[in-house]
C-alpha positions in Angstrom: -194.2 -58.4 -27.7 -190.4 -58.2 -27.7 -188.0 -60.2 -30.0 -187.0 -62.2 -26.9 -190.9 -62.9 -25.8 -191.2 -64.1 -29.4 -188.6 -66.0 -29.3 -189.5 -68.1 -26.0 -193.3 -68.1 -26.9 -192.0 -69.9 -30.3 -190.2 -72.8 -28.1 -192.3 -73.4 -25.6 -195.2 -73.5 -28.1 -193.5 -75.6 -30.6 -192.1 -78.1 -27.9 -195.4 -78.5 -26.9 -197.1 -79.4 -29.9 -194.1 -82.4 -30.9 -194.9 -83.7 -27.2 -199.0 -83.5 -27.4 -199.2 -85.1 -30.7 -196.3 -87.6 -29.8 -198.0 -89.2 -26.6 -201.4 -88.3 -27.4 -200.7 -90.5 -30.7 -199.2 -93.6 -28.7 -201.2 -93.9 -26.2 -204.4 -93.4 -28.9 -203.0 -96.7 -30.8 -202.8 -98.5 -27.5 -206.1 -97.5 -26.7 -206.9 -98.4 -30.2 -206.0 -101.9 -30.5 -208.1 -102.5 -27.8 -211.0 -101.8 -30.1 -209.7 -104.3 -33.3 -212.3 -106.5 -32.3 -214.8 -103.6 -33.9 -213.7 -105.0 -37.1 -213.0 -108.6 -36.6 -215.4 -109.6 -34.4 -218.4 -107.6 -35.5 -217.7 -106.8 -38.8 -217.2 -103.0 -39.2 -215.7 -101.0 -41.8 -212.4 -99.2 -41.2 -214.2 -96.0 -41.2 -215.7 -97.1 -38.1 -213.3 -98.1 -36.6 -211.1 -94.8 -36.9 -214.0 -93.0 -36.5 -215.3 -94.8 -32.8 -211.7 -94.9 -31.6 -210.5 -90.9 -33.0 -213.5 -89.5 -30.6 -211.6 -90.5 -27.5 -208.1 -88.2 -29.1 -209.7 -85.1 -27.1 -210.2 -86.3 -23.9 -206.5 -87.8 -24.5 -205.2 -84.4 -25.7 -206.9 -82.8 -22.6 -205.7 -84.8 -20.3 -201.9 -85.0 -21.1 -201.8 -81.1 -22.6 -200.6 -80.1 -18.9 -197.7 -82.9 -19.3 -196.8 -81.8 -22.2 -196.3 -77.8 -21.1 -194.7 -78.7 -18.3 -192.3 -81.1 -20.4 -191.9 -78.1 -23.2 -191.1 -75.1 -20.5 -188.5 -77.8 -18.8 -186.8 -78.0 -22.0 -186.7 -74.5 -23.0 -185.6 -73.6 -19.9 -182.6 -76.1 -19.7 -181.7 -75.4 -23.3 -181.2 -72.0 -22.3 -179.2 -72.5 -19.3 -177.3 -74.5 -21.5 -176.6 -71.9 -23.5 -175.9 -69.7 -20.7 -178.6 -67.6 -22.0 -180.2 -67.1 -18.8 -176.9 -65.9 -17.1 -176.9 -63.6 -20.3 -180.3 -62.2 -19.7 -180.0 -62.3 -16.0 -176.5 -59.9 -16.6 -178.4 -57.3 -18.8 -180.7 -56.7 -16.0 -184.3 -58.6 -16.9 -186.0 -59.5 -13.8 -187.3 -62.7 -12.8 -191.1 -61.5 -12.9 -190.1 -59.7 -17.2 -188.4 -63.6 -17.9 -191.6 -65.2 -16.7 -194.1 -62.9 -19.0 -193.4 -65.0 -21.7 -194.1 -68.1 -20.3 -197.2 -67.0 -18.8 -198.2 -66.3 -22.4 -197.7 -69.4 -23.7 -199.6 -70.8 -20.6 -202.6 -69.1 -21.2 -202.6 -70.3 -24.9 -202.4 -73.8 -23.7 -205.4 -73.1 -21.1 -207.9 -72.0 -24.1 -207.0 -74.8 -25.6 -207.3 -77.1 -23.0 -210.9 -75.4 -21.5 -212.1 -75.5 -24.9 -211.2 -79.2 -25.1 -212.8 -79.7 -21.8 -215.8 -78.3 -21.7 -216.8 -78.1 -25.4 -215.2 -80.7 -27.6 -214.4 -83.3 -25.0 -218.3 -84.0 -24.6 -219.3 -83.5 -27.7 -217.0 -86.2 -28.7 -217.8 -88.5 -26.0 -221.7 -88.3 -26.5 -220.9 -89.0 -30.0 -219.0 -91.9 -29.2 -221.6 -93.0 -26.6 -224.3 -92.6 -29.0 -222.2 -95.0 -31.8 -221.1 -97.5 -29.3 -225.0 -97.8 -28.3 -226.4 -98.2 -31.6 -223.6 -100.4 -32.5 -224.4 -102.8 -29.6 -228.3 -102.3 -29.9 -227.8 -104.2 -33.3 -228.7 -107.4 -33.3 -227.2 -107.8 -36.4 -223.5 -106.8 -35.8 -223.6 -108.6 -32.5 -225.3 -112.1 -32.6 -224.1 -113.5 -35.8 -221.0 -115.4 -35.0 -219.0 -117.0 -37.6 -219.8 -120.8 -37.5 -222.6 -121.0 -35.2 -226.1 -121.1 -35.3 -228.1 -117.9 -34.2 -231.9 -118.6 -33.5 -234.0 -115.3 -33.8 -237.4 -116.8 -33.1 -238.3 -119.2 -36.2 -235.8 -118.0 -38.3 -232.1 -119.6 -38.4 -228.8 -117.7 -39.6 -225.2 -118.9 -39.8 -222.4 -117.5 -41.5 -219.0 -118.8 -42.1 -217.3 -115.8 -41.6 -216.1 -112.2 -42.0 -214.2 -110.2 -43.7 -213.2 -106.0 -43.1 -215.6 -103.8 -44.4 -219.1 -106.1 -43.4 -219.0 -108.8 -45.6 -220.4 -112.1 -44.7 -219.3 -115.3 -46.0 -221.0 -118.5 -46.2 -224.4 -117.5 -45.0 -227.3 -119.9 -44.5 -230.5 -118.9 -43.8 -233.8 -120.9 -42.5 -236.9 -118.8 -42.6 -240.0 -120.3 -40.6 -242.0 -116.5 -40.0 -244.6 -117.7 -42.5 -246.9 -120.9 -40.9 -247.4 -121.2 -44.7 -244.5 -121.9 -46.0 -240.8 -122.2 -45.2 -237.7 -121.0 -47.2 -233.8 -121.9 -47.3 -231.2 -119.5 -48.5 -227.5 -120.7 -49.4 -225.6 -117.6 -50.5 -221.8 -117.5 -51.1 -221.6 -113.8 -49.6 -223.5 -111.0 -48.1 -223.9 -108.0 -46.5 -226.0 -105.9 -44.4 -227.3 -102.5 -45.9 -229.9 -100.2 -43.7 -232.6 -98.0 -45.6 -235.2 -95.5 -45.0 -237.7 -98.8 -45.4 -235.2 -100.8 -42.8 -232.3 -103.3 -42.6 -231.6 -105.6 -45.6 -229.2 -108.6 -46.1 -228.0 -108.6 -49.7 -227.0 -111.9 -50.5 -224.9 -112.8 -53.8 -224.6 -116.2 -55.6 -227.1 -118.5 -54.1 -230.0 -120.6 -54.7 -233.5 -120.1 -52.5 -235.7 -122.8 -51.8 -239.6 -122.7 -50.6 -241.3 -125.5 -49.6 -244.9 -124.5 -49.5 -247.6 -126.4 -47.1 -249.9 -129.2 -49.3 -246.6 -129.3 -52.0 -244.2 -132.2 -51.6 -241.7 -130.8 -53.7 -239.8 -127.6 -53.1 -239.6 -124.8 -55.7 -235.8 -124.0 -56.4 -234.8 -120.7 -57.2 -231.4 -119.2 -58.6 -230.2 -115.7 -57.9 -227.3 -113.5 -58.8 -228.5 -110.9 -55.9 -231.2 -110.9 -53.1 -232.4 -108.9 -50.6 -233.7 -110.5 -47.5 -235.3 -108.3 -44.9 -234.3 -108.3 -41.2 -235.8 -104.9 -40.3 -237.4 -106.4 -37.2 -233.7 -107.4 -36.0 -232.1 -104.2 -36.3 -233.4 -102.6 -33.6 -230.2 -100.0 -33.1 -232.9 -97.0 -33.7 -234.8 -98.0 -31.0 -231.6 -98.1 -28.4 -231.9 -95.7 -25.3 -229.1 -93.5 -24.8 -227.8 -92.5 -21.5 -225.2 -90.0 -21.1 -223.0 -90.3 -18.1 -221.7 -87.2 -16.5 -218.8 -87.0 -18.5 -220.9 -86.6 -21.8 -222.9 -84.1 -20.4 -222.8 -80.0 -22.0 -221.7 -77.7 -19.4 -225.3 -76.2 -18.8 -226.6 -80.0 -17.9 -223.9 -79.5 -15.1 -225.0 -76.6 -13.7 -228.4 -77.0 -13.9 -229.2 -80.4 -14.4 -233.0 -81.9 -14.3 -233.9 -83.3 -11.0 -236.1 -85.7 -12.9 -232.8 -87.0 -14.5 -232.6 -90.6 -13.4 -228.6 -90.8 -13.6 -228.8 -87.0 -11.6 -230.7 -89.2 -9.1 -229.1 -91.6 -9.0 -224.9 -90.4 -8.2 -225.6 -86.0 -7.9 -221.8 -86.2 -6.5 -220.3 -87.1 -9.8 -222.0 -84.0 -11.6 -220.7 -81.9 -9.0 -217.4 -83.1 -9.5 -217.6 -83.5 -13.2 -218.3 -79.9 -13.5 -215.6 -78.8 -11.0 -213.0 -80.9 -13.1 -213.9 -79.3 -16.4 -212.9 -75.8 -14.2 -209.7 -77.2 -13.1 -208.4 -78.7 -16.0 -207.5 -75.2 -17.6 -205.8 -74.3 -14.2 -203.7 -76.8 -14.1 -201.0 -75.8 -17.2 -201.1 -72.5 -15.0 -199.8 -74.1 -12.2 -197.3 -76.6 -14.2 -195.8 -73.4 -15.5 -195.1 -71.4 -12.2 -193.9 -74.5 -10.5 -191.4 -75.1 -13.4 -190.3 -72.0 -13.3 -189.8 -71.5 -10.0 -187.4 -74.5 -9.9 -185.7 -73.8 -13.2 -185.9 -70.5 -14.0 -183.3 -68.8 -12.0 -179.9 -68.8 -13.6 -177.1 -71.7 -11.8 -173.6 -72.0 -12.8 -173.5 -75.8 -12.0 -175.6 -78.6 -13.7 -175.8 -80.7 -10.8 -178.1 -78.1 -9.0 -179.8 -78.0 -11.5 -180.7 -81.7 -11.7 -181.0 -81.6 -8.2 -184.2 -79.0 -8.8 -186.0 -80.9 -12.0 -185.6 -84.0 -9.7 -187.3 -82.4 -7.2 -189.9 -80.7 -9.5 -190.8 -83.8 -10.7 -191.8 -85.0 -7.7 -193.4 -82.1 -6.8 -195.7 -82.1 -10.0 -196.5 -85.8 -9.2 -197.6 -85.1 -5.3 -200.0 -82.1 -7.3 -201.6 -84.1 -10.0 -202.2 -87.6 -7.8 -203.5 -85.1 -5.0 -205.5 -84.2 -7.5 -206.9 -87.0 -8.9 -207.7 -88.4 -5.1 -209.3 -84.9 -4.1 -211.6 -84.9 -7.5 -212.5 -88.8 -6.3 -213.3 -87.6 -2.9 -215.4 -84.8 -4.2 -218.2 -87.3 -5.4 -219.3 -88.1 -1.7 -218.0 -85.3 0.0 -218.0 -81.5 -1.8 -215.3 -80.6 0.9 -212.8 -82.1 -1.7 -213.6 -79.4 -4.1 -212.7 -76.6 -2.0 -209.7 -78.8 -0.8 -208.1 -78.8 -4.4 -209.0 -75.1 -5.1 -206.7 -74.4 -1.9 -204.0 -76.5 -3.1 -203.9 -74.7 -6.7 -203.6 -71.5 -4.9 -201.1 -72.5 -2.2 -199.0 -73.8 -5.0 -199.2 -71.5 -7.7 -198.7 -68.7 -5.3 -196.0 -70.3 -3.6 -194.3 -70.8 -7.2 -194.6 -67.1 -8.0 -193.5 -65.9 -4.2 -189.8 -67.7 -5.4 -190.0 -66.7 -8.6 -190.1 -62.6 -7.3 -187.6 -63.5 -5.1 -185.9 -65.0 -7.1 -185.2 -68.1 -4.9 -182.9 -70.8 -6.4 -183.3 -74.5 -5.0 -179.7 -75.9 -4.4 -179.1 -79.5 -3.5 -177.5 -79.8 0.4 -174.3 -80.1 0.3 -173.8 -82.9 2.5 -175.9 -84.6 0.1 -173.8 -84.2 -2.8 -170.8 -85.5 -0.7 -172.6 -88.1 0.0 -173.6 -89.0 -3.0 -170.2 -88.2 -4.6 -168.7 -90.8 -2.0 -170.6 -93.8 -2.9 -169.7 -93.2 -6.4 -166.1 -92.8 -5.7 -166.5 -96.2 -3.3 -168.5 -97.8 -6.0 -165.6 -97.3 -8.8 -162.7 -98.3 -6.2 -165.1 -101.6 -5.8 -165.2 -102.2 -9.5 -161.7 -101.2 -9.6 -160.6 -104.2 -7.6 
């Protein structure tokens, strides 16, 4: 690899990281604060919280990665027409197809990443996140006791006064009836919820029991600095049933899945799609690159050609990615889709790298940049008067 190939690889690379983490990481905390009630509605630790909402940052990653080449080779590329360093390079005699070998090298780096991110870590992450969110809402516990309200779980009565981060209850009250023989009241100033090998616990601190047992007319009274008061039959997360979409499935579940599977059954089309989608999205930072390329990459002496061409490239990447989108949506009732959006790839990227050889540069018409030019002129003289 030459000095210049290092040089470009370095940029692009580097551009691309800043813009992945910078919009994966904003649109992860607006995905996140979605998710706050985690902790103040149900009571979960910060922990959890990162942890549940972190296993999305993959499929975030994956999905903007293509953005954020296509953003990094459009800034390399116009920092070095800006510097008249493609004129430079064009002058000493390196062809289109010698200037583009080290974009295509950064390219393919971004494809591993991304078809590693899509068809190993993305589901991983996501059945993981499935799995959590299941047991999470399986639990009786997390999910029924609301702060100042009476929660009924057969004869026996909780309430709590609140929450706090980190699974602490406050202000519980407890009225157990599960024993014909006798029935007990717990006050407690605080709580919380602990799960063992021998099941789920409330540890309560600071209260006073009472048990009023049948034939005794008055209650016994009881003091305690800690008690544990067990609610195993309540926590039923281990017994939750966990169904993984297509999404969440592993690449060989794709290919070959069950035909007793009863979510198989019941949509096939979204397999076959899913697994299509984990092929494209490596191709797609392929066919970002050539198309950027082939717009920008040719030297030009004058900027406003070259904002003519990233206007137009723009557009052109947003009719390929929403064609995309619709095509993979199609796919799921009809499998001609599929071979629809494989044709496009090709038609594009090949298209792309047709200019690029001949080194076709995309000017803006001239009767457009009168035009243009005009109404500016007629809007100053307006403001003018």
């Amino acid at each position: 690899m030459s000095a210049i190939d290092r040089y470009i690889v370095r940029s692009v690379l580097l551009s691309f990281l800043m813009v992945l983490v910078s919009l994966t990481g904003v649109i992860w905390i607006t995905q996140a604060l979605r998710g706050i009630d985690l902790m103040t509605g149900q009571g979960q630790s910060i922990l959890v919280f990162l942890g549940v909402t972190g296993l999305a940052i993959p499929l975030l990653a994956m999905i903007i990665a293509p953005l954020a080449l296509l953003i990094a080779i459009m800034h390399t590329l116009n920092r070095l027409a800006t510097d008249s360093e493609i004129i430079v390079m064009n002058a000493a005699g390196l062809s289109p197809a010698r200037f583009l070998r080290p974009f295509l090298i950064a390219t393919c780096i971004v494809s591993i990443l991304v078809a590693y991110l899509s068809i190993q870590l993305t589901p991983q992450c996501l059945r993981a996140l499935r799995k959590w969110q299941t047991e999470i809402g399986a639990d009786v516990l997390t999910n029924i006791l609301r702060p100042g309200e009476f929660q009924r779980l057969g004869p026996l009565t909780i309430r709590i006064q609140g929450r706090q981060p980190g699974g602490l209850l406050i202000g519980i009250f407890i009225d157990d009836q599960r024993n014909p023989a006798e029935r007990i009241s717990i006050l407690a100033d605080r709580g919380t919820v602990q799960r063992t090998e021998r099941g789920a616990f409330l540890i309560l601190q600071d209260g006073n029991l009472q048990r009023f047992e049948t034939g005794k007319r008055d209650p016994a009274l009881v003091a305690f600095n800690s008690y544990a008061f067990d609610l195993s039959q309540f926590a039923n997360s281990s017994q939750a049933t966990i169904m993984y979409g297509p999404r969440e499935r592993a690449l060989g579940d794709l290919i070959s899945p069950s035909p007793d599977d009863p979510i198989f059954k019941k949509v096939p089309g979204e397999f076959r799609s899913e697994l299509n989608d984990r092929v494209f999205a490596p191709l797609y930072p392929l066919t970002f690159a050539l198309l950027a390329f082939a717009f920008l990459g040719a030297p030009r002496t004058t900027r406003q050609n070259r904002n003519f061409a990233i206007a137009l490239l723009i557009l052109g990447i947003l009719v390929v990615r929403i064609a995309g989108f619709a095509l993979s949506t199609i796919a799921v009732a009809n499998p001609v889709a599929i071979y629809l959006q494989y044709l496009l790839l090709a038609a594009v990227s090949l298209g792309s790298f047709w200019m690029i050889l001949r080194g076709f540069i995309i000017d803006a018409p001239t009767g457009l940049l009168t035009g243009v030019q005009n109404l500016f002129n007629r809007a100053r003289t307006a403001v003018a008067r």
